[in-house]
C-alpha positions as CSV (number, residue, x, y, z in Angstrom):
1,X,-0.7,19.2,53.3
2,X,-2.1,16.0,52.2
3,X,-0.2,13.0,52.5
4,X,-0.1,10.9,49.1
5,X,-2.3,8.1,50.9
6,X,-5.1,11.0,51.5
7,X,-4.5,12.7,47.9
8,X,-5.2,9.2,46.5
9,X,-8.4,8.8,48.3
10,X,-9.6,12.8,48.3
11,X,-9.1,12.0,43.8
12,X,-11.3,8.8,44.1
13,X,-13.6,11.1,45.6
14,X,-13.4,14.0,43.1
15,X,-13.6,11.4,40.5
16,X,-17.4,10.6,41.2
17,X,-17.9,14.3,41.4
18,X,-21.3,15.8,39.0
19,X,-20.4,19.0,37.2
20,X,-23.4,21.5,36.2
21,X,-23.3,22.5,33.1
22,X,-23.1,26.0,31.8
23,X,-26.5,27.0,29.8
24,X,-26.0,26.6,26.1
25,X,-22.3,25.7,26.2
26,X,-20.7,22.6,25.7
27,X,-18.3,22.9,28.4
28,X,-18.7,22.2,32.3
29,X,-18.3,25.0,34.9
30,X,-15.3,24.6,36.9
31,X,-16.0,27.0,39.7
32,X,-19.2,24.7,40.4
33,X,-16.7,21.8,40.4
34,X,-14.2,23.1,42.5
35,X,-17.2,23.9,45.1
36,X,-17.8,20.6,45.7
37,X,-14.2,19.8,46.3
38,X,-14.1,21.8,49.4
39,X,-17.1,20.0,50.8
40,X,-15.0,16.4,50.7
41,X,-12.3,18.5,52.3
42,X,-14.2,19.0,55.2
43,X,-11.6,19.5,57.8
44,X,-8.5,19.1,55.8
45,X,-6.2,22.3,55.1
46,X,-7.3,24.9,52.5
47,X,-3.5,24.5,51.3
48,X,-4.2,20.9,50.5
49,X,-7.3,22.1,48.7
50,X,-5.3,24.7,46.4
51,X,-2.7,21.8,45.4
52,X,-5.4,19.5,44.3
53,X,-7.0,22.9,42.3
54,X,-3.4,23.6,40.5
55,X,-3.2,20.1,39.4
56,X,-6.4,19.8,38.3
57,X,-6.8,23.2,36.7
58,X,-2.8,23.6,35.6
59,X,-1.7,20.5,34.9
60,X,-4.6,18.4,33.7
61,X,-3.5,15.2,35.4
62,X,-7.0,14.4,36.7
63,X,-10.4,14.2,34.2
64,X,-13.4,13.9,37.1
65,X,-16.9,11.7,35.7
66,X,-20.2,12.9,36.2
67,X,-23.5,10.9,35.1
68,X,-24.0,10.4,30.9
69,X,-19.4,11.3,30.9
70,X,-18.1,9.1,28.4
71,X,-14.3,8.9,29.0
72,X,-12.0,9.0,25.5
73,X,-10.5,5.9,24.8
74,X,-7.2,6.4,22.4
75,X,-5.9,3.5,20.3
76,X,-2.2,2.5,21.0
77,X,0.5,2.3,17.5
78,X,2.0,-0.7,19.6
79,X,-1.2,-2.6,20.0
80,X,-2.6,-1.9,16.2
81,X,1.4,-3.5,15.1
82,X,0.3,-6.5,17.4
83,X,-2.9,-7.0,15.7
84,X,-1.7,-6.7,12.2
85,X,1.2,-9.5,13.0
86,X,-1.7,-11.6,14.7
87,X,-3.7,-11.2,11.5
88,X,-1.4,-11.4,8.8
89,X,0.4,-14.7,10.7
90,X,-3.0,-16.0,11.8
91,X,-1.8,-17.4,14.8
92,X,-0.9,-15.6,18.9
93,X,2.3,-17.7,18.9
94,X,3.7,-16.6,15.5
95,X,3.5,-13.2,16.2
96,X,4.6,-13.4,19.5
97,X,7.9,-14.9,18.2
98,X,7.7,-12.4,15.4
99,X,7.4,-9.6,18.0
100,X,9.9,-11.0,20.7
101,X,7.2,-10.8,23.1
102,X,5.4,-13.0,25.2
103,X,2.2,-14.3,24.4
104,X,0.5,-13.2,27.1
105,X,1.7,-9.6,26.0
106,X,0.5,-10.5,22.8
107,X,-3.2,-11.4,24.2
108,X,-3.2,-8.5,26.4
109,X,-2.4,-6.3,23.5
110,X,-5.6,-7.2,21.5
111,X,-7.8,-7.3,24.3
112,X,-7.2,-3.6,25.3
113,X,-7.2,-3.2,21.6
114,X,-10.7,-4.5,21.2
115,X,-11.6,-2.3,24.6
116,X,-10.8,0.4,22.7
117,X,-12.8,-0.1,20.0
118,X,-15.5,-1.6,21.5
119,X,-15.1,-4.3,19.2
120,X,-14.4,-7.9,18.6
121,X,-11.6,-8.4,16.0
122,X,-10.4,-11.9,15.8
123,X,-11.9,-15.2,16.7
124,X,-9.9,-17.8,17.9
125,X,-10.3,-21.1,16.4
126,X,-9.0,-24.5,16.9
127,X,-6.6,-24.4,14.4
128,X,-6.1,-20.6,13.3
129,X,-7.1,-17.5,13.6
130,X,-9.8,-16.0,11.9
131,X,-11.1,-12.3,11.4
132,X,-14.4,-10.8,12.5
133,X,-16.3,-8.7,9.8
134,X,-15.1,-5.8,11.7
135,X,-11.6,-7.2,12.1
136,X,-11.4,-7.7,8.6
137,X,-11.9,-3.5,8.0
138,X,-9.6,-2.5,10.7
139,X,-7.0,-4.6,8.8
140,X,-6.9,-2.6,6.3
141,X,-6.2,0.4,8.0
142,X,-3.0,-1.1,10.4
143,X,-2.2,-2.0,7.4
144,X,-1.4,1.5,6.4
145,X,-0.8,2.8,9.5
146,X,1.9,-0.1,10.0
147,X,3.5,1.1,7.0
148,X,3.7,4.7,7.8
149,X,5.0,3.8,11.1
150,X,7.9,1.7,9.4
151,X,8.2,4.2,7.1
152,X,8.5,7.0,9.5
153,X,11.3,5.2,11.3
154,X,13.2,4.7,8.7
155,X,13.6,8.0,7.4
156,X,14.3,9.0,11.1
157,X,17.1,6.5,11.2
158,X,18.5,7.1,8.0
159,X,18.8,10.6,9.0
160,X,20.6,9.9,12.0
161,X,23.1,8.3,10.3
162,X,23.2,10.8,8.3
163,X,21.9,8.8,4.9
164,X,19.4,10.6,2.7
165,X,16.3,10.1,1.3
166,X,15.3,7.7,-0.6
167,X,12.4,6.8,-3.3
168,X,10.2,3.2,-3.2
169,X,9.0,2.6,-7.2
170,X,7.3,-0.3,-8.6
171,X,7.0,-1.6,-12.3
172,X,6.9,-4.1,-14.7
173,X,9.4,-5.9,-16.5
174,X,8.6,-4.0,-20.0
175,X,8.9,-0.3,-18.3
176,X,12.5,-1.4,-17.4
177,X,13.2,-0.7,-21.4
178,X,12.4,3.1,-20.9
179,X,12.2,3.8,-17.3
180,X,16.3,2.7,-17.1
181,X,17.3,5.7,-18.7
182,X,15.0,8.4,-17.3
183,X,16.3,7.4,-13.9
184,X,20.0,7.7,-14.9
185,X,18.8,11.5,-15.2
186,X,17.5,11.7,-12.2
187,X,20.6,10.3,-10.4
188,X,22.7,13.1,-12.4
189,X,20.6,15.7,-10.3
190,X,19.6,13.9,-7.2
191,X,22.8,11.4,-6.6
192,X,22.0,10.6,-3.0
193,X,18.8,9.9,-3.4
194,X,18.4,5.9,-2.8
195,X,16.3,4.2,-5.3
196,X,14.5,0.7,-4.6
197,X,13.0,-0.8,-7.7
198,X,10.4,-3.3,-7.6
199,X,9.3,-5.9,-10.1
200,X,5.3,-6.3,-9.5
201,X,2.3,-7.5,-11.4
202,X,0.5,-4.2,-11.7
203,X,-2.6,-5.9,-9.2
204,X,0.3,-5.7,-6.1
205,X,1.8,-2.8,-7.2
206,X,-2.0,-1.0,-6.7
207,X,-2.2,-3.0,-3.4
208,X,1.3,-1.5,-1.9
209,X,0.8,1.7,-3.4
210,X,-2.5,2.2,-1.0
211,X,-1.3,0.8,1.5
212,X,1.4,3.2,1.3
213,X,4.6,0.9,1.0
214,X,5.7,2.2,-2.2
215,X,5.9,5.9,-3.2
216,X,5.0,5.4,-7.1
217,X,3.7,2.7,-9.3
218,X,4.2,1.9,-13.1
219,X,0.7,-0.5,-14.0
220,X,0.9,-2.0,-17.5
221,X,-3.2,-1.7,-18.6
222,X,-5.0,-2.3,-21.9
223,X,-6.7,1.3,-21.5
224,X,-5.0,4.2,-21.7
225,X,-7.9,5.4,-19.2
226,X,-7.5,4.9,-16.0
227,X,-9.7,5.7,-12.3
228,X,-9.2,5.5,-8.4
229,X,-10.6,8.1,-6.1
230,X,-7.5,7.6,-4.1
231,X,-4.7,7.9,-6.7
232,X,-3.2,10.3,-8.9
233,X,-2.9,8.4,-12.4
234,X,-0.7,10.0,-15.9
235,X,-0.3,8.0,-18.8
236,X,3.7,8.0,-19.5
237,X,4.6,5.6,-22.3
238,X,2.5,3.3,-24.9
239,X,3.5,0.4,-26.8
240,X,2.3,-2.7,-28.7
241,X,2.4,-6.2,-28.6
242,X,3.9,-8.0,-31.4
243,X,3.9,-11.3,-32.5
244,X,7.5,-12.6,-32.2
245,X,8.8,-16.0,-33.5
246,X,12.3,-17.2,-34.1
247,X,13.9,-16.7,-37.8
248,X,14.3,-20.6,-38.2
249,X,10.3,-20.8,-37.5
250,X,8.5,-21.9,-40.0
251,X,6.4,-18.7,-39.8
252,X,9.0,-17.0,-41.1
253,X,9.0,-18.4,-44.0
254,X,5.1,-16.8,-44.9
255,X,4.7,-14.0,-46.7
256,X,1.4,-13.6,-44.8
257,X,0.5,-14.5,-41.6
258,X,-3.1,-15.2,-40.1
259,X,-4.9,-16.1,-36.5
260,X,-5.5,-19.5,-38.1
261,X,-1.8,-19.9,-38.7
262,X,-0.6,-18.7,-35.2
263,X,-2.8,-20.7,-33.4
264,X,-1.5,-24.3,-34.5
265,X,1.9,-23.2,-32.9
266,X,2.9,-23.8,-29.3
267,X,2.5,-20.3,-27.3
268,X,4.6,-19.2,-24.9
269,X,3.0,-17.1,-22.3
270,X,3.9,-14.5,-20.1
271,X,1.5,-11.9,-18.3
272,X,-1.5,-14.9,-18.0
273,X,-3.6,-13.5,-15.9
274,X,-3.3,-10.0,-16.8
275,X,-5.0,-7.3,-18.9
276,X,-3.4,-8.0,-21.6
277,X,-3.9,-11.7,-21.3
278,X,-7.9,-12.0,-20.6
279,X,-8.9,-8.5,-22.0
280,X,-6.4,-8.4,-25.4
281,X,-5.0,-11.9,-26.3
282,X,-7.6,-14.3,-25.4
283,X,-10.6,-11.9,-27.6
284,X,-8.2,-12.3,-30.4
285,X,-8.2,-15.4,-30.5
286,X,-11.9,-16.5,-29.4
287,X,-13.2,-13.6,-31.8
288,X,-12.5,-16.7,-34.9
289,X,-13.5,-19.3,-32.0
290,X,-9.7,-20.0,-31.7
291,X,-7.7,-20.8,-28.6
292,X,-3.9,-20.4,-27.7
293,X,-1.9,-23.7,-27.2
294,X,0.0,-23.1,-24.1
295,X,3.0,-24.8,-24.3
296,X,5.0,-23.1,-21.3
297,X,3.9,-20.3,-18.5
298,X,6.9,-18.1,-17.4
299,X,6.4,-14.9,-15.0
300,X,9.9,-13.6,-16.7
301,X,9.6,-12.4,-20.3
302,X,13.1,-12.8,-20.6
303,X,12.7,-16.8,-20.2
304,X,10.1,-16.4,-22.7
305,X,12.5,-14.0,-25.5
306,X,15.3,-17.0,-24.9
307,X,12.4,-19.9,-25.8
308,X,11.5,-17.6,-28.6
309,X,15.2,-17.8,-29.6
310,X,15.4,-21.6,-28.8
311,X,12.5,-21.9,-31.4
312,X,10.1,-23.7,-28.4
313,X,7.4,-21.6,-29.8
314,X,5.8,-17.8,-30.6
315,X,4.8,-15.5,-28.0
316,X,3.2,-11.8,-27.9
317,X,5.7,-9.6,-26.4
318,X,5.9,-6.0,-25.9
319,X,7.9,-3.9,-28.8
320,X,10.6,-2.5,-26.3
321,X,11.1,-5.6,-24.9
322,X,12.6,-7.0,-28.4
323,X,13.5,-4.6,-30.4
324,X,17.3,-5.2,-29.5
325,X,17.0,-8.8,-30.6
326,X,14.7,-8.1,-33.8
327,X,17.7,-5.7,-34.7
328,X,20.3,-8.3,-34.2
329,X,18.3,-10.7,-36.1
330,X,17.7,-13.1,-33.6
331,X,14.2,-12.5,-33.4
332,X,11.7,-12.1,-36.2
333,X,8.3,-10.2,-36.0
334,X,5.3,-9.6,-38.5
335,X,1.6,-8.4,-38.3
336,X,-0.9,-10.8,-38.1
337,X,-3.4,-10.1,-41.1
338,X,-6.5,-10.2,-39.3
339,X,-5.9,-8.9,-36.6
340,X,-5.9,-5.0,-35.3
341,X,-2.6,-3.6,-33.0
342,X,-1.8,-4.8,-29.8
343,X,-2.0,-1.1,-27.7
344,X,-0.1,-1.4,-24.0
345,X,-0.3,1.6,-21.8
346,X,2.1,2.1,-18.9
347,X,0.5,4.3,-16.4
348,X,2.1,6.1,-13.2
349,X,0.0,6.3,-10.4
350,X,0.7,7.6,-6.4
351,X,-1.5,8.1,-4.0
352,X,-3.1,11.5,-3.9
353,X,-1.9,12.2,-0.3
354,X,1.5,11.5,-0.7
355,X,3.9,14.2,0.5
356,X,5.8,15.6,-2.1
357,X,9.2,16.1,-0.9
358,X,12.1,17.5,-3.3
359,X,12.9,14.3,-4.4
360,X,9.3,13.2,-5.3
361,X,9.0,16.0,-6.9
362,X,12.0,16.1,-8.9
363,X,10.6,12.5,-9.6
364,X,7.6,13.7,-10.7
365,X,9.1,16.2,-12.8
366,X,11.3,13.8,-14.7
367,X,8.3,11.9,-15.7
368,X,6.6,15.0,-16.9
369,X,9.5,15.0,-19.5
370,X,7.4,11.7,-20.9
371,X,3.9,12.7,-19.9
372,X,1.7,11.8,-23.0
373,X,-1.6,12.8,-21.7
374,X,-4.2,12.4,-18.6
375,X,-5.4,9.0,-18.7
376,X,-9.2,10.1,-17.9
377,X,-10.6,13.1,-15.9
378,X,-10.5,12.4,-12.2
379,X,-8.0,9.7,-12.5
């Protein structure tokens, strides 16, 4: 038998080893291969020679290189997690401290990560880091793989102690009005099911959804049609915007009210930015040369219902979003002459690769129950 010093050398030998290939096949012909061992036995015993064969053969632990072999390189999960932190933190000492490991580790990390790839992926500068065109692509797809790696551990530790499943969903603040309800269904026939809701501008709730941190999106949009080639998309609810005002406004005083009238009062905003601010609100207005006066920004339609109340000013709001006030009579609402309907359009959308458990599908059947109609073929 070979001693572990002599294996060790005899596999540094084998590793330089040609193999012929077989005629018109893609594979290399062992018997040729193993041939060629016995010549750098020489001497040594055939028994040593028919442990070397089982390993190779059996057990696969050794991969010999011939002239033009190109040996596999595999990408680690723990060095794409490493590259993503160093990315998203811009900086080697962040993420090593993000990490709990050393910085070295951290540098180590992306080197064999750019080996790998055969790539450059960051550039370090004086004062951050930056991202090579490359780099820049491959973030994208930690990004994702990241996720799914979180995501996988999760479930596996929520099964071990012996929680269940659970269901990521992201909306905006007007869905709340119906989507409330339809989920206190669901709970009546999935009660363990853990539900995490998340208030999003429909722009980050696209962004998660691909990247696979959520499971399903509500977008608010001015078109009922709507396209990705990676995402399923349903139209589930439509609404309008109404002019609201408070019912010691002086609007409410006019039988009639116009563009011209509404656009001497103070506006309160929310959604600027959005759809339904650039694509809906601002034509209105700029179709009779108008403009709104902004008076205050909020990101929380309920700050702006209160200042509606608090007669600061009018606002656009979503129907839903008021009709519990306007039936209390502590908000006041009335077309604007000139001006067609407001349409919103609340749209579900999940990525088209999403397993579908029991409880994403019992999901997705309880928003069949509102389904109005496909928002555009291929969507």
């Amino acid at each position: 038998m070979l001693s572990w010093r002599s294996e060790s050398r005899f596999f540094r030998d084998v590793r330089t080893l040609p193999m012929k290939k077989c005629s018109g096949l893609d594979d290399y012909e062992p018997e040729h291969f193993f041939s060629s061992i016995k010549k750098i036995l020489s001497a040594r015993s055939i028994e040593a020679y028919e442990l070397i064969k089982r390993k190779i053969s059996a057990e696969g632990e050794y991969t010999p290189y011939w002239p033009g072999h190109k040996e596999e390189k595999f990408v680690e999960i723990r060095h794409i997690i490493t590259f993503q932190k160093v990315a998203s933190l811009k900086s080697f000492s962040k993420a090593s401290k993000a990490l709990f490991l050393s910085q070295p580790t951290i540098t180590k990390h992306i080197s064999e990560l750019e080996q790998s790839l055969e790539a450059k992926l960051l550039i370090r500068g004086k004062s951050a880091i930056e991202l090579t065109a490359i780099g820049t692509v491959f973030l994208g797809y930690a990004n994702q793989l990241c996720a799914i790696h979180n995501a996988a551990q999760d479930a596996v530790s929520k099964i071990k102690k012996g929680k269940t499943n659970s269901i990521k969903i992201a909306l905006s603040g007007p869905d709340c009005h119906w989507l409330l309800p339809m989920l206190d269904k669901f709970k009546k026939y999935s009660p363990d099911v853990e539900i995490h809701l998340s208030i999003l501008w429909g722009r980050e709730t696209l962004e998660k959804i691909l990247n696979r941190e959520i499971n399903f999106g509500l977008i608010r949009s001015d078109s009922a049609f709507f396209a990705h080639p990676l995402l399923e998309a349903v139209l589930v609810e439509e609404d309008e915007a109404i002019l609201v005002f408070s019912p010691t406004h002086r609007l409410a005083s006019l039988e009639q009210i116009t563009i011209a009238e509404i656009s001497q009062e103070p506006y309160l905003a929310y959604g600027k930015g959005s759809t339904f601010w650039n694509n809906q609100l601002l034509k209105m207005y700029h179709k009779f040369g108008l403009e709104p006066r902004v008076y205050v920004e909020a990101t929380d339609y309920h700050v702006v219902k209160q200042l509606v109340r608090a007669s600061w000013g009018i606002s656009f709001l979503s129907r839903p979003c008021v009709e519990e006030e306007i039936l209390n009579g502590v908000i006041k609402t009335a077309p604007v002459q000139d001006c067609p309907p407001i349409k919103r359009y609340s749209i579900l959308v999940y990525r088209k690769d999403m397993p579908i458990n029991n409880f994403s599908q019992n999901m997705l059947d309880m928003f069949a129950c509102n389904f109005k109609k496909q928002p555009g073929a291929g969507a």
